[in-house]
N, C-alpha and C positions, 0 to 999 in steps of 0.2 A: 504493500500500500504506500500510495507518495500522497499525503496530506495537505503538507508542504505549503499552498497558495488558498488562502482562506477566502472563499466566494467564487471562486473558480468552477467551473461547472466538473462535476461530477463524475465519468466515464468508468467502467465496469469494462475490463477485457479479459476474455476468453480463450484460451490456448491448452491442448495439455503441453504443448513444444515448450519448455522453458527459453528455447533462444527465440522463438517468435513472440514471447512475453518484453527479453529484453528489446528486441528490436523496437517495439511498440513501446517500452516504456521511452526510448531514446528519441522518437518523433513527437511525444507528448508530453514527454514531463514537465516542458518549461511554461503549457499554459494552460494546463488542467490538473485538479486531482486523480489521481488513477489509483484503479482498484484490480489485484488481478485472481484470478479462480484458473485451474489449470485442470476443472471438470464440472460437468453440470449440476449438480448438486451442492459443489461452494458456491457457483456461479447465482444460484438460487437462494443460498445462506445469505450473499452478500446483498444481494438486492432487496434483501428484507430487513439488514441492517442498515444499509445508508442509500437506498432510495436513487441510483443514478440518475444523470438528466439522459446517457446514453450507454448502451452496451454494443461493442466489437464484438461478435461470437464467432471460433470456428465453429466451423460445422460437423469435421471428422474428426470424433473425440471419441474414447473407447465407455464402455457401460450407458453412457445417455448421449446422442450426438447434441449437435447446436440448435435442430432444428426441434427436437425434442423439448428441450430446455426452456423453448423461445415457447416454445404450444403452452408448458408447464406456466410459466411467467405470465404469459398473457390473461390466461385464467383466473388471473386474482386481478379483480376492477382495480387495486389502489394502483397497482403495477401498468395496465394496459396499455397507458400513453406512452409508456417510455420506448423507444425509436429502436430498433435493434438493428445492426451491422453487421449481415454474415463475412467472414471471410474465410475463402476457403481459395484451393488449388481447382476444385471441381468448375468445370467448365462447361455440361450439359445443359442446355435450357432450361429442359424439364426440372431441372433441379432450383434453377434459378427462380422460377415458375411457383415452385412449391413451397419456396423461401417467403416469397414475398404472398401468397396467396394463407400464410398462418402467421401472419402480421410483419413480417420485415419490411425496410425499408428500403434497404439498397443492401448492392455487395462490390466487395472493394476482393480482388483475385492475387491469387501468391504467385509471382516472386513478391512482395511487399516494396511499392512505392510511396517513399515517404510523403511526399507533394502531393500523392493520391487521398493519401489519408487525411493528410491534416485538411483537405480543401472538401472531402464528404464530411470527417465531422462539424468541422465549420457550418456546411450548409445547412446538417441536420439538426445541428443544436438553435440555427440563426431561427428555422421552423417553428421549432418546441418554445423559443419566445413570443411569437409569433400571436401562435395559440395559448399561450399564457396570456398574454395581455389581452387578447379578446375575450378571453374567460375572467380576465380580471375586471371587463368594464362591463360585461356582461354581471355578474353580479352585484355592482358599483349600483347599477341602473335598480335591479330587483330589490337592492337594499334601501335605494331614496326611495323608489315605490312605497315599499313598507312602511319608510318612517312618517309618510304622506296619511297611512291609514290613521297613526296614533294622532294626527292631529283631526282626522275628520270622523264623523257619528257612523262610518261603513263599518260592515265587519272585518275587510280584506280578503273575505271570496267572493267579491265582487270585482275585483282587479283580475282574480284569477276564470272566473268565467267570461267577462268581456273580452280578455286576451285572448282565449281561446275560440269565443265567438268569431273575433275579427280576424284570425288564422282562417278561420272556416270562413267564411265570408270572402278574406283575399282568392282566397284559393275557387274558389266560383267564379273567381269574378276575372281570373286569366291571370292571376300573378304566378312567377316564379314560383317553386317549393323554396328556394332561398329567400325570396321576398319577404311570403310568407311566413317563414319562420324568422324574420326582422320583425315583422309586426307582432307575433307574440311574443315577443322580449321588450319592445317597445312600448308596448302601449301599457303596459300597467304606470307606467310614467306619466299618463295622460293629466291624470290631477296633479303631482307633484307641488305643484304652485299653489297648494294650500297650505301646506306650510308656514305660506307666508301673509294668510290670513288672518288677521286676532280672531281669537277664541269666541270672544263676546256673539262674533256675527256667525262664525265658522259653526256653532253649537246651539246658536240661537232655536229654540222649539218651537217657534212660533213664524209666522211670514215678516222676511225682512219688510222694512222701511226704505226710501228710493237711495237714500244715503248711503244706506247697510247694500243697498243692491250694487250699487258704482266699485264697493270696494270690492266685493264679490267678485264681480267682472274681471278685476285685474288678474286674477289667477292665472289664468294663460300666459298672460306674461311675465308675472313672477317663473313659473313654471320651466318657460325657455330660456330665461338669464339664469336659471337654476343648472340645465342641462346646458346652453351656451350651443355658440358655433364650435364644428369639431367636422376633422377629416371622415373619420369613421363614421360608417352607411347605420349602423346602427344607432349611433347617438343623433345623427344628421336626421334620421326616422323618427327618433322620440322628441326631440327638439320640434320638427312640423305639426308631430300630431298633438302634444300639450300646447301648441300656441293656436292651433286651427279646430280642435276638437267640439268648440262650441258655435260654431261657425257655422248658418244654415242658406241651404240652396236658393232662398230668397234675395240675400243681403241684409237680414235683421238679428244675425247672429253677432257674434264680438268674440275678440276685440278690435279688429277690424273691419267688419261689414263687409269682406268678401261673400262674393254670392256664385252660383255653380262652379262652371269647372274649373275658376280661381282657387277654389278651396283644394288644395292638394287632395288625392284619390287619397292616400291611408288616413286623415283626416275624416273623409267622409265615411270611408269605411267604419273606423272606431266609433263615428258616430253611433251607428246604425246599432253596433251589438252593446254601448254604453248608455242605450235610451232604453235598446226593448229588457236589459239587464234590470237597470233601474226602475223599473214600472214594472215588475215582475216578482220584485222582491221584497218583504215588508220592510218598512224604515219607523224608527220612530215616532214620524210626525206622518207616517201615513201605510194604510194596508196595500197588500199585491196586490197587484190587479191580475186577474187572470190573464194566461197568454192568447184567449179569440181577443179579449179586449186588448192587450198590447201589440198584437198583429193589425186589429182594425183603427189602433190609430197611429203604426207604420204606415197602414196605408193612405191613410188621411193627410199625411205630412208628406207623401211624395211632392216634389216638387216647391214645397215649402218651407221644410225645416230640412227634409234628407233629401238624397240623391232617389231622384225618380227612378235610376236605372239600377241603381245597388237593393234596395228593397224586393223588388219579386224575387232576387237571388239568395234574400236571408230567410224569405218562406221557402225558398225551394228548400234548405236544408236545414229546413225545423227538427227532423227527425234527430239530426247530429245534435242542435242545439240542446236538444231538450234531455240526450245523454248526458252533454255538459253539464248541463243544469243537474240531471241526479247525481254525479259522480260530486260536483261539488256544492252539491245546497249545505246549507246553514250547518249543519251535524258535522260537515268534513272537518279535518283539521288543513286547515293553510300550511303548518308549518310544511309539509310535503312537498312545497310548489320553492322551498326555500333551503332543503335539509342539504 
């Protein structure tokens, strides 16, 4: 084991050749920590003791090969993401084939070139960042959701079936299965901006006053200076639809008074499953309404408050929503959508 460089990423190398151990320690020592196993079974010892960001594995090792090892490894969720590296002499495709089809990522072939190495683990570690940071703001977003709930009178499986309404909804309506699955990461964000509403009005039980209503209003935009302008499609996503979410096909929404197809499409989409959620589900200050009566005054609101063209497509797929709706009515625990 070389320790040696504290924060350095982590690398796990497989060999039983102790000279291919050394050779590999001598391309890598100077900018990783290295960990070495010279059979599959320490190779698996070590991975459960200090978690690499990647593992070299050969493949032709006696009692368990590499690709063994790698099946073994993959098996356990903590493990799964971690990137493996066959290297081997072998040169069949089919072998290649079968490396990467039980989770590898690449293979780097013996004689061992140094340049070779250090420039795939480069690549593959550059990756494993990659998706760290997106997994990192991906739950940045689900956590300010959250903390939106403690300021407002919802349960918080209200964020979690509108989300999933407006998956099911994009997805009708022609998006991507990538899109799609932006919009339900996205949109439990949609309130966010309450927050930064005082309590007084935010909790109020009774109907605001015209005063109590102006501040109301601002939430949109507290909301988006909350999430801010940002590169990434996902925050770029929950940025439009908390500043656009209240925003109706007329022009009498806010907080700008955009009216049709100004209103960004995921905007109007979250509309559609954050009204008929809402009117569906008891609140404090008022009982469900049944879903005929919530469908019949989606339909009512075509072309007035929602998108005249996205509504016949949230009846077409009542039957999904209303799975939503049992998996997560009032009984579920939330923490699920968070664990």
């Amino acid at each position: 084991m070389n320790d040696s460089i504290p924060g350095a990423a982590k690398i796990l190398i497989v060999d039983d050749e102790p000279d291919n151990l050394r050779v590999m320690m001598q391309i890598l020592q100077d900018d990783y920590q290295l960990y070495f196993a010279k059979d599959g079974e320490k190779a698996l010892e070590l991975v459960d003791q200090h978690v690499p960001d990647l593992v070299l594995m050969d493949v032709m090792m006696p009692k368990m090969d590499g690709f063994e090892t790698c099946i073994k490894m993959k098996e356990r969720v903590e493990f799964s993401h971690i990137p493996v590296i066959f290297v081997t002499a072998m040169a069949e495709s089919s072998d290649e084939s079968y490396g990467l089809q039980i989770g590898g990522v690449d293979y780097i072939t013996k004689p061992i070139n140094g340049a070779v190495v250090k420039a795939r683990v480069k690549t593959h570690l550059s990756l494993v960042s990659v998706k760290e940071v997106e997994q990192t703001r991906l739950e940045v977003i689900r956590r300010l959701g959250r903390a939106a709930e403690y300021k407002d009178n919802e349960t918080g499986l209200h964020v979690i079936r509108m989300s999933h309404f407006s998956r099911l909804l994009a997805v009708k309506a022609g998006f991507s299965e990538n899109e799609a699955e932006l919009i339900l990461h996205a949109s439990p964000m949609h309130d966010v901006g309450k927050i930064g509403i005082p309590d007084r009005i935010l909790l109020k039980p009774g109907k605001l006053d015209s005063d109590e209503w102006e501040i109301m209003k601002q939430h949109p935009l507290i909301g988006a200076q909350i999430i801010g302008k940002h590169r990434s499609r996902l925050l770029m996503m929950a940025h439009d639809i908390a500043l656009n979410h209240h925003e109706k096909w007329d022009g009498t929404g806010y907080p700008n008074g955009l009216s049709g197809y100004d209103i960004p499409r995921v905007a109007r989409v979250v509309a559609i499953a954050d009204v008929f959620d809402a009117l569906t589900t008891e609140r404090p200050y008022k009982h469900a309404w049944s879903v005929e009566d919530a469908l019949k005054y989606l339909n009512d609101q075509r072309g007035v408050h929602l998108d005249p063209d996205l509504v016949p497509l949230f009846v077409a797929i009542l039957p999904e929503v209303m799975n939503i709706k049992e998996r997560w009515g009032e009984c579920a625990n939330k923490e699920d959508l968070y664990a």
